[in-house]
C-alpha positions as CSV (number, residue, x, y, z in Angstrom):
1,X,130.2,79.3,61.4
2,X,127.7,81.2,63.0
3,X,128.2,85.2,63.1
4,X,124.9,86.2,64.7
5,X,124.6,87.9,68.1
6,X,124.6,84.6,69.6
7,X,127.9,84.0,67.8
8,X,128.6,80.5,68.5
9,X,132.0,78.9,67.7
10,X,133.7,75.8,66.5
11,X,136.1,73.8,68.0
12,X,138.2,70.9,67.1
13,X,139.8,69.7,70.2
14,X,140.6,65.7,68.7
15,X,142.6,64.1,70.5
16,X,145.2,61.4,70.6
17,X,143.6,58.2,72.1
18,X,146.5,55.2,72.1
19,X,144.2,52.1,73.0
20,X,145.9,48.5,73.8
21,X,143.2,46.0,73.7
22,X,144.2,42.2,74.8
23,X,142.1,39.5,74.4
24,X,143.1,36.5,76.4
25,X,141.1,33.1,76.7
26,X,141.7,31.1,79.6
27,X,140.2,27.4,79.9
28,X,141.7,26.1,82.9
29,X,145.3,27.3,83.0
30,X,145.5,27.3,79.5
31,X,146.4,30.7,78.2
32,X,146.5,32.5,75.0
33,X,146.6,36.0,73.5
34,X,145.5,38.1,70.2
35,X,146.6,41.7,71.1
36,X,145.5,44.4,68.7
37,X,146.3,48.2,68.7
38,X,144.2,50.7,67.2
39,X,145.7,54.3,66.9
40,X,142.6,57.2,66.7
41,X,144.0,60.3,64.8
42,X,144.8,63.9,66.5
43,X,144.1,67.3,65.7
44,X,147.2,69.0,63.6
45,X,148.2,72.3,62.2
46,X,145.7,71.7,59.4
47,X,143.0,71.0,61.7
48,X,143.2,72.7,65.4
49,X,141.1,73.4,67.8
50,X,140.2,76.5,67.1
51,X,141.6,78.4,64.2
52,X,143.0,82.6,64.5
53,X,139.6,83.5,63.1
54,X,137.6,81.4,65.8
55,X,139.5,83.1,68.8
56,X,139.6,86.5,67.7
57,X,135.4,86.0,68.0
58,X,135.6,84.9,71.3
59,X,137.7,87.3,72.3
60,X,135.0,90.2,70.1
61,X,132.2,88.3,72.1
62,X,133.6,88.5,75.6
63,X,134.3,91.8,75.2
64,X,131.1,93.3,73.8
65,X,129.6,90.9,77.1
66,X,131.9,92.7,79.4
67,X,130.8,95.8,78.1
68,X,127.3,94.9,78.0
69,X,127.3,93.6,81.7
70,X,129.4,96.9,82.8
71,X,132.3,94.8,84.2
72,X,135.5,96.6,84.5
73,X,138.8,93.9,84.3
74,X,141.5,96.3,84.9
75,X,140.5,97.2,88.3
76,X,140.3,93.5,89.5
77,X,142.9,91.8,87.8
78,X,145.7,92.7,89.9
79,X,144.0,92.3,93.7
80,X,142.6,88.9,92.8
81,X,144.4,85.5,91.8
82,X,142.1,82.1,90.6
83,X,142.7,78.8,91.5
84,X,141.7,76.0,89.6
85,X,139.5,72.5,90.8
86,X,138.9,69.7,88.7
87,X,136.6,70.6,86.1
88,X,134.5,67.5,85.9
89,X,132.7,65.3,88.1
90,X,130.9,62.0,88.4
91,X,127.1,61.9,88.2
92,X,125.2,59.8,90.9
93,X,125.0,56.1,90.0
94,X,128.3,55.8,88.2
95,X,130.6,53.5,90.3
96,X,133.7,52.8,88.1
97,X,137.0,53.6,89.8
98,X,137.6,55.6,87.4
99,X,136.4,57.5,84.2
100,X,139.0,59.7,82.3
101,X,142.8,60.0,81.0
102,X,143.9,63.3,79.5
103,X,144.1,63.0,75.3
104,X,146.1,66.0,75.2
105,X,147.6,69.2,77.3
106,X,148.3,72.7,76.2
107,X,150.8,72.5,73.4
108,X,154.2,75.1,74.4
109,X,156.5,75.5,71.8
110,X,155.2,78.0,69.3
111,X,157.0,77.1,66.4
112,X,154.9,75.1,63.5
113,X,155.5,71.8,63.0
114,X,156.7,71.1,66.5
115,X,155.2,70.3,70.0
116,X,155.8,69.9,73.2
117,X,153.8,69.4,76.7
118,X,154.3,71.0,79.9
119,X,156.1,67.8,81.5
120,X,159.0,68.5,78.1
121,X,156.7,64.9,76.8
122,X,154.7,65.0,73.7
123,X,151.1,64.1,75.0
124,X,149.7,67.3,73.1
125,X,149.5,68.3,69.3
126,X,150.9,71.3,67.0
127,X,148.7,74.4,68.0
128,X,146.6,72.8,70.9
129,X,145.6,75.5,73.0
130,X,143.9,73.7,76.0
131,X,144.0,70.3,78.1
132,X,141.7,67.3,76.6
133,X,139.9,65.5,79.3
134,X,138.5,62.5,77.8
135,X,135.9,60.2,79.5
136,X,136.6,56.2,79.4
137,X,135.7,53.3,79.1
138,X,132.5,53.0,77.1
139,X,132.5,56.8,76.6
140,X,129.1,57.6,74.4
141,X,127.4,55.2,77.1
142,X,128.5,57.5,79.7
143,X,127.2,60.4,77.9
144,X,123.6,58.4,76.9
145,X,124.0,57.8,81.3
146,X,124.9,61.5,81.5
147,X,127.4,60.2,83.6
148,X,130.0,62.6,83.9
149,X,129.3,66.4,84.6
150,X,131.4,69.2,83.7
151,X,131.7,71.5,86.8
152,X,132.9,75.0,87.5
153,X,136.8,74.7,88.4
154,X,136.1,78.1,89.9
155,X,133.8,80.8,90.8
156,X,132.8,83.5,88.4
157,X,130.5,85.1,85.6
158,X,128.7,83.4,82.4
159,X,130.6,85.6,80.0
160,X,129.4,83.7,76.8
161,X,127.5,80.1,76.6
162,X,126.1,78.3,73.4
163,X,124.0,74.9,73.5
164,X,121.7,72.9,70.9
165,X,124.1,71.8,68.8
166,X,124.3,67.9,67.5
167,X,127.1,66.2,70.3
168,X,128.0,62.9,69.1
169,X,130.9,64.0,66.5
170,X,133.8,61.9,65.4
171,X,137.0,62.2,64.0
172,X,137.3,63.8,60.8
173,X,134.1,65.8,60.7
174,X,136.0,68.6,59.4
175,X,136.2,72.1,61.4
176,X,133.0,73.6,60.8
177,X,131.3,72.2,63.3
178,X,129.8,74.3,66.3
179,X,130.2,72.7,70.2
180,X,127.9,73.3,72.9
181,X,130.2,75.5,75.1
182,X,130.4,77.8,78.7
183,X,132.9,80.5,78.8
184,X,133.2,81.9,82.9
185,X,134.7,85.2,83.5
186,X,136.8,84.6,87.4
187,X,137.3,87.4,89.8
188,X,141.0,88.8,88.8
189,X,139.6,88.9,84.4
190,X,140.7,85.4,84.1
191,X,138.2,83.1,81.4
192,X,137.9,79.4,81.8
193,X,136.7,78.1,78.2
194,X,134.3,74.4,78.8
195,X,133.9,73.0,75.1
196,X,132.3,69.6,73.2
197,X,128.9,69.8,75.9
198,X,126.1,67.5,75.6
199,X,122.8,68.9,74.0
200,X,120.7,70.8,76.7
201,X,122.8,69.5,78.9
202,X,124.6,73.5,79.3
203,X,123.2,75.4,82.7
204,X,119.9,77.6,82.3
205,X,121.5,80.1,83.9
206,X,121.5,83.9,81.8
207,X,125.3,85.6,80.6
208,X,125.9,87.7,83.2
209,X,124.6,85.3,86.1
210,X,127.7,83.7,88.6
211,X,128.8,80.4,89.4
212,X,130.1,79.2,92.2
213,X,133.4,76.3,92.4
214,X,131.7,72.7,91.7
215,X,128.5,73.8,90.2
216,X,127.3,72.1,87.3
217,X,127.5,73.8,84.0
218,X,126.8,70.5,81.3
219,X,127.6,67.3,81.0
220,X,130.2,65.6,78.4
221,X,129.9,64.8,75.1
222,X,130.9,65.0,71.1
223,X,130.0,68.4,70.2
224,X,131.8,70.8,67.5
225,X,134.8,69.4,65.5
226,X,135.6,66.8,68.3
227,X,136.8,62.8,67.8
228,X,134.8,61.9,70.9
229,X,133.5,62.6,74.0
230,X,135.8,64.9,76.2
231,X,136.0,67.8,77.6
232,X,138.9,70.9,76.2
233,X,139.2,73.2,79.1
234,X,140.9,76.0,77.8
235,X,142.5,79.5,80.2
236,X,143.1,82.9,79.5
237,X,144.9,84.9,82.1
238,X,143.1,87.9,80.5
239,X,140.9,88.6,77.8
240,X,142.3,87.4,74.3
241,X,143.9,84.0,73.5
242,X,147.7,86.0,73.7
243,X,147.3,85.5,77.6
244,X,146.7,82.0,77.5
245,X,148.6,80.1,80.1
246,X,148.8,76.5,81.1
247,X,147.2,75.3,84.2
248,X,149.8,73.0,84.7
249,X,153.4,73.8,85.7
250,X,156.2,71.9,84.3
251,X,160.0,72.7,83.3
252,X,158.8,73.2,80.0
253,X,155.9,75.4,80.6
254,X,156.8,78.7,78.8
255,X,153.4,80.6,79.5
256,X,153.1,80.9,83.3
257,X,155.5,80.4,86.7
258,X,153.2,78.3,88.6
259,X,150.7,76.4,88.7
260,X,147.1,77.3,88.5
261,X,145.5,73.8,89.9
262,X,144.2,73.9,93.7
263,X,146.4,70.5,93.5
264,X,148.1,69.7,90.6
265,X,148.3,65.8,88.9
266,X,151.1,64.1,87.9
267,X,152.1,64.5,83.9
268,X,150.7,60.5,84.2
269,X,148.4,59.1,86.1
270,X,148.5,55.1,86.0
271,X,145.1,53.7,87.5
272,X,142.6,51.0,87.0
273,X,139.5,52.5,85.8
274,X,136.9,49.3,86.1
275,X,137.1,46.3,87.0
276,X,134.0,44.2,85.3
277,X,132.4,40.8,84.7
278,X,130.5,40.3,81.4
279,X,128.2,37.2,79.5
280,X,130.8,37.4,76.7
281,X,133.2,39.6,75.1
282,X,133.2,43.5,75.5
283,X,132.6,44.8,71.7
284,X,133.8,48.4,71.5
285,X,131.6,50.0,68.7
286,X,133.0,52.8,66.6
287,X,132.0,56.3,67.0
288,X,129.7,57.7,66.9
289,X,128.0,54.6,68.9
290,X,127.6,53.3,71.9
291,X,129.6,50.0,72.9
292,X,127.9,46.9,73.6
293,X,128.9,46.2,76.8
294,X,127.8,42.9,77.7
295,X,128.1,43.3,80.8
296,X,126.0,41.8,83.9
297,X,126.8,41.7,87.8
298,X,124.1,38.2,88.1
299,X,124.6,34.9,87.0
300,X,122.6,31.7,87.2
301,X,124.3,28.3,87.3
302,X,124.3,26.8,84.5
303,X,125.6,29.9,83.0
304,X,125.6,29.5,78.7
305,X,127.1,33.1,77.4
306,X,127.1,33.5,73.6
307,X,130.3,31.7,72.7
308,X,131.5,30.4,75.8
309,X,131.7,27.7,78.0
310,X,129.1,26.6,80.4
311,X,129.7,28.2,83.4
312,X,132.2,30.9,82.2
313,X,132.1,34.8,82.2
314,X,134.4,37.2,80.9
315,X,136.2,39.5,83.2
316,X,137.9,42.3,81.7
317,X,139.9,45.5,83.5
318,X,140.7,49.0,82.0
319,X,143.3,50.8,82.8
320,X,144.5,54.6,82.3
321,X,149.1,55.3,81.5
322,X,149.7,51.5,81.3
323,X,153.7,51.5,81.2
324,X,156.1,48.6,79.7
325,X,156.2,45.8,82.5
326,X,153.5,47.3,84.5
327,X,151.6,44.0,86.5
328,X,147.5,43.7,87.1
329,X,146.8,41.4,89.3
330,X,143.1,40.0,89.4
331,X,141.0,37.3,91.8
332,X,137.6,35.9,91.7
333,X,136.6,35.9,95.2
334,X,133.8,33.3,97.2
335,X,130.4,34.7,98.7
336,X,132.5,34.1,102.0
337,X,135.9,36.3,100.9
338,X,137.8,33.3,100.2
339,X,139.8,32.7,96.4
340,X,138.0,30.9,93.6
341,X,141.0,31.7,91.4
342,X,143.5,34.2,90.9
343,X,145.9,35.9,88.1
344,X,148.0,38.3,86.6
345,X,149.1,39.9,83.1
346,X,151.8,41.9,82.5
347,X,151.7,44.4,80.0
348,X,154.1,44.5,77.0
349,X,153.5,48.1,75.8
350,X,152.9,51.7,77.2
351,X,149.5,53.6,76.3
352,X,147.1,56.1,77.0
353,X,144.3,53.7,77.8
354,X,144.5,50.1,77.1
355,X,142.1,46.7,78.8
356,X,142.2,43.0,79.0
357,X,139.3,40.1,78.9
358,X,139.9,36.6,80.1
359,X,137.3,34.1,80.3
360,X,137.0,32.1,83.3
361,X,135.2,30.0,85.4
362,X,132.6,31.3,87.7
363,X,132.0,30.4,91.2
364,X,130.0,27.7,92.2
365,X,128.8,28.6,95.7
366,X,125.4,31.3,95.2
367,X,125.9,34.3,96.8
368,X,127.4,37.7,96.3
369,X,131.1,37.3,94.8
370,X,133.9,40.1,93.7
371,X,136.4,40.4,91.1
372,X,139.4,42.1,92.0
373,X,142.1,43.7,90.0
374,X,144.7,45.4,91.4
375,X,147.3,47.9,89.5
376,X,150.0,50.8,90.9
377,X,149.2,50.0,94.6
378,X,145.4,50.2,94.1
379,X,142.1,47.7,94.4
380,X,139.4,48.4,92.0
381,X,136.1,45.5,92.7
382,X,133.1,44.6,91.1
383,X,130.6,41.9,92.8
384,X,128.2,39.9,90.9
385,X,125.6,37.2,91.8
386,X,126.0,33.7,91.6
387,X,122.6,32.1,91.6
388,X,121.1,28.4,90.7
389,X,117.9,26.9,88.9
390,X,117.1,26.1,92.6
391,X,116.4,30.4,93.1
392,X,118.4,32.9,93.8
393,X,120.6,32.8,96.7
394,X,119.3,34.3,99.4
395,X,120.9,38.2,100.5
396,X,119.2,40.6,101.3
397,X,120.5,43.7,103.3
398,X,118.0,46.0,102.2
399,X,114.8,44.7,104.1
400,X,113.0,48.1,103.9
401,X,113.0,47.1,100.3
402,X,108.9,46.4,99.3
403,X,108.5,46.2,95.5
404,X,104.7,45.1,93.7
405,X,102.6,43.8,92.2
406,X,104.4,40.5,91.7
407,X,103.3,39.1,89.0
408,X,103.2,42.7,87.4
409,X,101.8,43.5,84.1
410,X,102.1,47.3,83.1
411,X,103.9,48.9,86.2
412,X,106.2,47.2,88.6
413,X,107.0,49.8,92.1
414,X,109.5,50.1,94.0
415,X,109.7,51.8,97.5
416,X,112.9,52.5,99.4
417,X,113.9,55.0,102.2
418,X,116.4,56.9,100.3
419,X,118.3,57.1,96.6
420,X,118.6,54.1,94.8
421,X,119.9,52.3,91.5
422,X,117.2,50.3,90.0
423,X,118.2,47.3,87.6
424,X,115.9,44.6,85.9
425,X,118.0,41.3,84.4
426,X,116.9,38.8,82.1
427,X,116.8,35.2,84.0
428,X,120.9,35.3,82.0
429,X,121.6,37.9,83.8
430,X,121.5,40.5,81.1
431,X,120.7,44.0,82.4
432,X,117.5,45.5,80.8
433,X,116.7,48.7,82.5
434,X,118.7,50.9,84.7
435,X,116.5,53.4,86.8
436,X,118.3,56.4,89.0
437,X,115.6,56.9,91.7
438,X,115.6,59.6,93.8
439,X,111.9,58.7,95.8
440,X,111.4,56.9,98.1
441,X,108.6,55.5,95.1
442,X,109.4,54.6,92.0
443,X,107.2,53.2,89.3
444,X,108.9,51.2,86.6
445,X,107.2,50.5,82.9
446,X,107.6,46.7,82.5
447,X,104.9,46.6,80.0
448,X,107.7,46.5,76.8
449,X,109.3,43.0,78.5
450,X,108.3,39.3,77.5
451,X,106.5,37.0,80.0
452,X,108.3,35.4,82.2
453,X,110.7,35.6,85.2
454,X,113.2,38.4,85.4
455,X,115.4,39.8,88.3
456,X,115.0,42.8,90.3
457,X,118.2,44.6,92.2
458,X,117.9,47.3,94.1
459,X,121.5,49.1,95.4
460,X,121.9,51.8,97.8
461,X,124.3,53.3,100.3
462,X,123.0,50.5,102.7
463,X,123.3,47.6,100.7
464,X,121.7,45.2,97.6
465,X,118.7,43.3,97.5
466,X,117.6,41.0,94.9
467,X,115.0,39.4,93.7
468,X,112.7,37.6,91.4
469,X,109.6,39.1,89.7
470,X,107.3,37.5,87.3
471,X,106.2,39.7,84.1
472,X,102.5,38.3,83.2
């Protein structure tokens, strides 16, 4: 632990991750499954987030910042009142339909041994002290995409901040470890504690300097004693951890009589988070890696993924507070909106975050198709490309698209009108690079790939293009 004037502090916000993963192989209508559960351990009484010792130097650091800055909190406290926004936020080029589930909430009864969640469930651990916001699926990809920003939930001062640290932590690193953190100071005295940042990923902005609501303090990831990348978001309705409160209200929330949320979420929130078609099976890698995804929105007929059929893809859903006897209901639509095929699964168990692959056949007309899965009264899509030996089918809505030299050797550019996501594919399909351009030029280093023919696409508000682009 660090006791220097920068005083960073540790945190062990684990939480409890219940994952259901189904793998079911379809040839036809044949159809099988291997389920498999895998239960990640939580934080405890011997290992919280943040010990007695640890709060009682936030609370010495915030003060001694208070003074420093000149800020007097009993004179605002009782004009003002703070409400509460999401605390994170999507980055620009992530399109899932979802990314999080909450690991675990503030814990309320005090007693050791014993816990209990503001909603009188269990969805927390002895001691907790804040609400775990993890990201999903393929978490440390998202935080190599930095694709989910922690935000201000409200306005106010940088009362303490810490970054540098190492952020890609896992369960059972012990509780020594220091996270890349924000602590913000509201209006009425109130502090908002952002914990597990990403490396340099915390704002520039000084201690002492304000935030506004929605402004982007760091990005997610595995800092400090944490099992994997989330975010604790932690509040104090004053100065020392005594006054911490809950921001959700619940019959069993002993610590405050409303809630503190500009609009409050349900206790459970069942959702589809992505819908995706891959080359081959999704292999989830263990922390602190990033999962091999396998996954690829073009396809050229014949299709030969490692291990399957010719022709076949796998398409896989995640989902977020899958109940018992909860239904997904999935199709494989035609370039022209028509069915190719069409299923459902029903789930036998209730988790925190659970998904399912199925292999089937892809289309056969080129063009642009969609796989749908639908799940609690919501669509989530994902198209793909169905190309042919012949060349690619022809679409393209983006004709203010001009990309050269083709054939390229070092650099390949682009040129749109306005923000775009840049991908090169392997002739299989296989997604090599993924660019986030923000020009209306963008030069991309092709000089690392093999000779031969690969597959630009280029999506933007407007539309897709694709095409072909040979690497000399």
């Amino acid at each position: 632990m660090k006791k220097s004037l920068k005083l960073s502090f540790i945190t062990s916000a684990i939480f409890l991750l219940s994952i259901k993963i189904v793998n079911a192989q379809t040839g036809g209508f044949a159809f099988s499954m291997d389920p498999k559960e895998n239960q990640i351990q939580k934080n405890d009484a011997v290992n919280p987030c943040l010990t007695a010792i640890e709060y009682e130097l936030i609370e010495t650091r915030c003060a001694e910042n208070n003074r420093l800055l000149n800020i007097n909190n009993t004179l605002e406290r009782p004009l003002l009142t703070t409400s509460l926004s999401w605390p994170l936020k999507t980055a620009a080029g992530l399109t899932d339909c979802g990314y999080y589930f909450i690991g675990a909430y503030v814990d309320q009864n005090s007693a050791s041994g014993v816990f209990k969640d503001w909603n009188c469930g269990t969805r927390t651990y002895d001691g907790h002290g804040g609400t775990d916001i993890a990201i999903w699926p393929f978490p440390f990809n998202k935080v190599d995409n930095n694709s989910v920003e922690v935000i201000a939930a409200a306005a106010g001062t940088i009362i303490d901040k810490h970054d540098g640290e190492f952020d890609r932590n896992c369960v059972g690193v012990g509780s020594g470890l220091t996270a890349n953190y924000v602590i913000i100071q509201h209006a009425d005295a109130s502090l908002a504690l952002y914990w597990h940042m990403k490396k340099n990923s915390i704002t520039s902005k000084a201690i002492g300097q304000t935030v506004v609501v929605g402004e982007p303090i760091g990005m997610v990831a595995s800092s400090g004693s944490s099992s994997g990348p989330h975010l604790h978001f932690e509040v104090w309705a004053g100065n020392t951890a005594s006054t911490r409160i809950d921001p959700y209200y619940g019959a069993c929330n002993l610590l405050n009589t409303s809630t503190w949320w500009v609009s409050q979420k349900p206790a459970y929130e069942p959702a589809i988070l992505k819908a995706s078609v891959h080359i081959t099976d999704y292999v989830p890698k263990v922390c602190p890696n990033s999962d091999t995804t396998n996954e690829s929105t073009f396809y050229t007929l014949p299709f030969n993924g490692p291990g399957m059929p010719t022709d076949f893809a796998k398409f896989f859903v995640f989902l977020r507070d899958v109940s018992t006897g909860s239904i997904v209901d999935m199709k494989i639509l035609n370039p022209n909106g028509t069915i190719y095929s069409s299923w459902n699964y029903t789930f036998t168990g209730a988790f925190n975050v659970c998904y399912a692959g199925w292999s089937k056949h892809l289309p056969i007309t080129p063009g642009v198709c969609t796989f749908q899965a639908a799940y609690n009264g919501v669509t989530c899509s994902q198209n793909f490309t169905i190309s042919t030996n012949n060349g690619i089918a022809g679409y393209d809505n983006l004709t203010d698209i001009v990309f050269y030299p083709n054939p390229a050797t070092d650099n390949l550019t682009i040129e749109t009108q306005q923000k775009a996501v840049i991908e090169i594919l392997n002739i299989a399909g296989q997604i090599i690079k993924t660019i986030h351009s923000a020009d209306k030029q963008t030069s991309v280093n092709v000089s690392d790939l093999s000779g031969g023919v690969y597959i630009i696409k280029v999506k933007t508000e407007k539309g897709v293009a694709v095409k072909k682009f040979f690497k000399e």
